[in-house]
ZADO-1210 file (C-alpha; in nm, 4 decimals, padded with zeros to 6 digits):
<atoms>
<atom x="-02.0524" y="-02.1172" z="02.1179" code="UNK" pos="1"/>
<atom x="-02.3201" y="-01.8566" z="01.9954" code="UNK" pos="2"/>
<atom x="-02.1770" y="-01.4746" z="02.0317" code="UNK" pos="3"/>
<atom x="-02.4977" y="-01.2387" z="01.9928" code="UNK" pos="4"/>
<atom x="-02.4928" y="-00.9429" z="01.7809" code="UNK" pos="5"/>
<atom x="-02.5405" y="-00.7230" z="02.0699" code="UNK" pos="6"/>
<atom x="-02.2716" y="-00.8829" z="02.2680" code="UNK" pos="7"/>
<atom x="-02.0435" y="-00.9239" z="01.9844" code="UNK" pos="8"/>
<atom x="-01.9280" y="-00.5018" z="01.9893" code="UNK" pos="9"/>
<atom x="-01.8178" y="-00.5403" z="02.3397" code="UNK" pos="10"/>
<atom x="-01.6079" y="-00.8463" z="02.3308" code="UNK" pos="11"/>
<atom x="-01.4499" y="-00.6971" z="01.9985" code="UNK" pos="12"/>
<atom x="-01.3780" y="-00.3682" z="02.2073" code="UNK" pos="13"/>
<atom x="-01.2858" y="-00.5564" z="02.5217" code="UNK" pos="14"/>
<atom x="-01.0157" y="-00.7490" z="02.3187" code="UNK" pos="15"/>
<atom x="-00.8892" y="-00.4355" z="02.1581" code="UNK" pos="16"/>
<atom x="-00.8470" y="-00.2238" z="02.5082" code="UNK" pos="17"/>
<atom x="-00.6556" y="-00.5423" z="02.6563" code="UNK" pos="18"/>
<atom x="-00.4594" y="-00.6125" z="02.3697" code="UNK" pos="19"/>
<atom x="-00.3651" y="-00.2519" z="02.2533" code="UNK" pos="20"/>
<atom x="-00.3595" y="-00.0859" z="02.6015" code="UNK" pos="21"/>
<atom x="-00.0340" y="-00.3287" z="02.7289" code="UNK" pos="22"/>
<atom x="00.2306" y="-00.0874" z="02.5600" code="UNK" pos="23"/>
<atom x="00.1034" y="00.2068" z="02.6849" code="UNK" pos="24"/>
<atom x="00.0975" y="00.1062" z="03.0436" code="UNK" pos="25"/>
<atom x="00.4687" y="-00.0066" z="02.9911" code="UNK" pos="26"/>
<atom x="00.5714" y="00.2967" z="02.8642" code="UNK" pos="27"/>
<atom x="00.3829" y="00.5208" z="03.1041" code="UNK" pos="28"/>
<atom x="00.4312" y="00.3608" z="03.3925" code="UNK" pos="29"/>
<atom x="00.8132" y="00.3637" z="03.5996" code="UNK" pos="30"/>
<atom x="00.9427" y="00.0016" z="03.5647" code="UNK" pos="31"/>
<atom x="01.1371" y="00.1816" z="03.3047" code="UNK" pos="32"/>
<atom x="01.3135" y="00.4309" z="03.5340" code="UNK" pos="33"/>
<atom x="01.5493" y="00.3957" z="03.8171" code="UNK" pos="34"/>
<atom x="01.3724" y="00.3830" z="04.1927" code="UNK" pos="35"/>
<atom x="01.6296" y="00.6093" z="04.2974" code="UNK" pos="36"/>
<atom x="01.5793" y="00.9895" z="04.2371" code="UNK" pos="37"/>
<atom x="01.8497" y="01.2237" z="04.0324" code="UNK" pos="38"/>
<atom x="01.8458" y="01.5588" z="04.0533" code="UNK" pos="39"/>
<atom x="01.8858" y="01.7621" z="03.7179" code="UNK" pos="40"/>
<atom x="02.0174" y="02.1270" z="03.6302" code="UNK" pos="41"/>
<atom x="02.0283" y="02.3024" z="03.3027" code="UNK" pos="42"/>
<atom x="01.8857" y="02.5388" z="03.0737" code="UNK" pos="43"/>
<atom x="01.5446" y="02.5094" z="02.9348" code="UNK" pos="44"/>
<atom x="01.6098" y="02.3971" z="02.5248" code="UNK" pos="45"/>
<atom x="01.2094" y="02.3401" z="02.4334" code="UNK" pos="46"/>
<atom x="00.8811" y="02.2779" z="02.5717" code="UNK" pos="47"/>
<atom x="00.6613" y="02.0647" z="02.4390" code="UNK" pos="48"/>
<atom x="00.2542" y="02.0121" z="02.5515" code="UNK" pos="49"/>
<atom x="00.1886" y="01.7770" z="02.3233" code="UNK" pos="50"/>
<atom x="00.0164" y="01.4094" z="02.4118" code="UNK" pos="51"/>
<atom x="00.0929" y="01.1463" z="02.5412" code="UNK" pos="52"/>
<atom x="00.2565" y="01.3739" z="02.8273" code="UNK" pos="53"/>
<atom x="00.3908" y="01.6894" z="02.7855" code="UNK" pos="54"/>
<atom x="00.8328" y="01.6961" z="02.7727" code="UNK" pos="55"/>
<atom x="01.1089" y="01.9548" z="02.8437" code="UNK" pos="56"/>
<atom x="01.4445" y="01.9467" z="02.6610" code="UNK" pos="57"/>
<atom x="01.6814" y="02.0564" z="02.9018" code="UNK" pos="58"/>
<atom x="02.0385" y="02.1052" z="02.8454" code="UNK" pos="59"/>
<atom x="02.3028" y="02.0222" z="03.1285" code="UNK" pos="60"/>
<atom x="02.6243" y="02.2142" z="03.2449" code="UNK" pos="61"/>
<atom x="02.8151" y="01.9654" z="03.0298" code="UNK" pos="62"/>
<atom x="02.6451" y="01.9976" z="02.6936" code="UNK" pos="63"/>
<atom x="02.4068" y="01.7188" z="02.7084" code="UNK" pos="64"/>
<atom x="02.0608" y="01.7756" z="02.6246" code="UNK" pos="65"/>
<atom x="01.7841" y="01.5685" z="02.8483" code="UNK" pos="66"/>
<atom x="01.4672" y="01.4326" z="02.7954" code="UNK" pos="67"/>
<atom x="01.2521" y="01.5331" z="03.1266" code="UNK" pos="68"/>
<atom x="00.8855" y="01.3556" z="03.0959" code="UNK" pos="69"/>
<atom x="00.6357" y="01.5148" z="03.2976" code="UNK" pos="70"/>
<atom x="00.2779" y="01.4048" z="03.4119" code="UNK" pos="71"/>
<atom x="00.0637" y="01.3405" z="03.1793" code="UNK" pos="72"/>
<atom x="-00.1776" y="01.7043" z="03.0722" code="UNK" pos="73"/>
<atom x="-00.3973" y="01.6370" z="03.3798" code="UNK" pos="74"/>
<atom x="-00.1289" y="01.6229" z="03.6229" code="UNK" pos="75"/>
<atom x="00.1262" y="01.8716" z="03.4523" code="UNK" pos="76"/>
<atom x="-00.2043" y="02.1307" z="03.4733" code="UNK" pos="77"/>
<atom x="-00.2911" y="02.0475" z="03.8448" code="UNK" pos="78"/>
<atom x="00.0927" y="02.1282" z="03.9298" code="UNK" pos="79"/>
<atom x="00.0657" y="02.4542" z="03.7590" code="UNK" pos="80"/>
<atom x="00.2871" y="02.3642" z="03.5014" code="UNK" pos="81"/>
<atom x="00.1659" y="02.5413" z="03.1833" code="UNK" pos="82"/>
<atom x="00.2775" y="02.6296" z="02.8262" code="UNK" pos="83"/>
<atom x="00.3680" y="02.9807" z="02.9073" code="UNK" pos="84"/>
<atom x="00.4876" y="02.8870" z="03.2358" code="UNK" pos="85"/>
<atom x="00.8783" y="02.8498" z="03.0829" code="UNK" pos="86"/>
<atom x="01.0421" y="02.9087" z="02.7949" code="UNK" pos="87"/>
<atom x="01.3774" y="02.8351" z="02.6269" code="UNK" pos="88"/>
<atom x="01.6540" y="02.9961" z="02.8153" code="UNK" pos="89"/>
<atom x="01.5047" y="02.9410" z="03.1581" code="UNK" pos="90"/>
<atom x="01.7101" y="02.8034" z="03.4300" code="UNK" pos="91"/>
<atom x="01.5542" y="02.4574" z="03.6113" code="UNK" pos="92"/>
<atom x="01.5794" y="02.2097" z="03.8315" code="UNK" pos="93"/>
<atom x="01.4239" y="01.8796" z="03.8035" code="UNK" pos="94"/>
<atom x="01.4037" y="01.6101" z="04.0438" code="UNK" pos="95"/>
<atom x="01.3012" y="01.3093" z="03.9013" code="UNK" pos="96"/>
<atom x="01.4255" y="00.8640" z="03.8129" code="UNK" pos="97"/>
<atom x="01.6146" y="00.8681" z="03.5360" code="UNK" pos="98"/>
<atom x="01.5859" y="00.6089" z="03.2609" code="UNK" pos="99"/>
<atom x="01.7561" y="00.2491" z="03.3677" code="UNK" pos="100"/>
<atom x="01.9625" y="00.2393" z="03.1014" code="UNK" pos="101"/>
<atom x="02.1390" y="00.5369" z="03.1897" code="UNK" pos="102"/>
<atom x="02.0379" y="00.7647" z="02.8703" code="UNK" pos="103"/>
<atom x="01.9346" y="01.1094" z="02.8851" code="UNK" pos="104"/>
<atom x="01.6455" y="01.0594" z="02.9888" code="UNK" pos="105"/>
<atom x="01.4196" y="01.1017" z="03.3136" code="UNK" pos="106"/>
<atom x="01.0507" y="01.1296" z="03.4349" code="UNK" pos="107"/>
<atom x="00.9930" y="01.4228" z="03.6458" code="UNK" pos="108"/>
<atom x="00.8282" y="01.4094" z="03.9588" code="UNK" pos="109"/>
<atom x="00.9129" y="01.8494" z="04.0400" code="UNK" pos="110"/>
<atom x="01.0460" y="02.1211" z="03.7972" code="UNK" pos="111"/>
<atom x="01.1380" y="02.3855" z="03.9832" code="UNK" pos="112"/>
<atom x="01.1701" y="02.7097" z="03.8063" code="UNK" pos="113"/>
<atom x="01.2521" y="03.0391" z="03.9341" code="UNK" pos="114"/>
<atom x="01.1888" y="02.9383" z="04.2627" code="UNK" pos="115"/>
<atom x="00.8376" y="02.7992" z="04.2003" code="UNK" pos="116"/>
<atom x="00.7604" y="02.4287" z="04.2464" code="UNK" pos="117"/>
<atom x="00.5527" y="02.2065" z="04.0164" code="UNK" pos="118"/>
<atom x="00.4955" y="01.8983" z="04.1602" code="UNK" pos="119"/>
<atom x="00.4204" y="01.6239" z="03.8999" code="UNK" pos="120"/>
<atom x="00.3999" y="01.3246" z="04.1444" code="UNK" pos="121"/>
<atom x="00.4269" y="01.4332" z="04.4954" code="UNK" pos="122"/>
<atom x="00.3731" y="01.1285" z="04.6146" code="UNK" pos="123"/>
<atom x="00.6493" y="01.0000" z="04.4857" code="UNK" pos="124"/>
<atom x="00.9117" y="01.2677" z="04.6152" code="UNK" pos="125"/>
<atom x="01.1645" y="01.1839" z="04.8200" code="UNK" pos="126"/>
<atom x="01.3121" y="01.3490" z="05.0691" code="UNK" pos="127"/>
</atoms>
């Protein structure tokens, strides 16, 4: 089989999105999480914006400090969710399916803070 040097760039990066993009669609998608949805409340520990999706540290009435994933930038900006929007200290709620294997851990789906809603995935709320 004859590959042409044109062609040749595109299979290369064809192979490369296939092979390399499988671990990030396992980790950002939910087979990781249960279907059921948890609610959450604690204190606001840290906020963090960074990539691949922004997190909150959030510490519950028992001690123990959670993980909460939210949408990735796009989606945490369309629900309104900001970096100045909460800081450390803050009282919040967070609805979201916790990790299956029952860590501290969960994917948000709404952070409610102060009263305001930020809808991550509101398709995926349940009522």
């Amino acid at each position: 089989m004859h590959i042409h040097a044109r062609t040749f760039p595109s299979l290369v990066l064809a192979v490369a999105l296939a092979l390399g993009g499988t671990p990030m669609l396992a980790h950002h998608g939910w087979s990781w999480a249960e279907g059921e949805q948890t609610t959450l409340e604690g204190t606001i520990e840290s906020v963090s914006m960074n990539p691949p999706h922004p997190t909150i540290q959030v510490r519950d009435a028992q001690g123990t400090v959670w993980q909460v994933d939210l949408g990735n930038p796009n989606q945490t900006a369309r629900s309104g969710f900001a970096a100045d929007t909460a800081q450390p200290g803050d009282a919040i709620t967070v609805i979201g399916n916790r990790n299956l294997d029952q860590s501290a851990h969960m994917k948000a789906v709404r952070i409610v803070i102060d009263g305001q809603n930020y809808d991550m995935y509101p398709e995926r709320i349940q009522d």
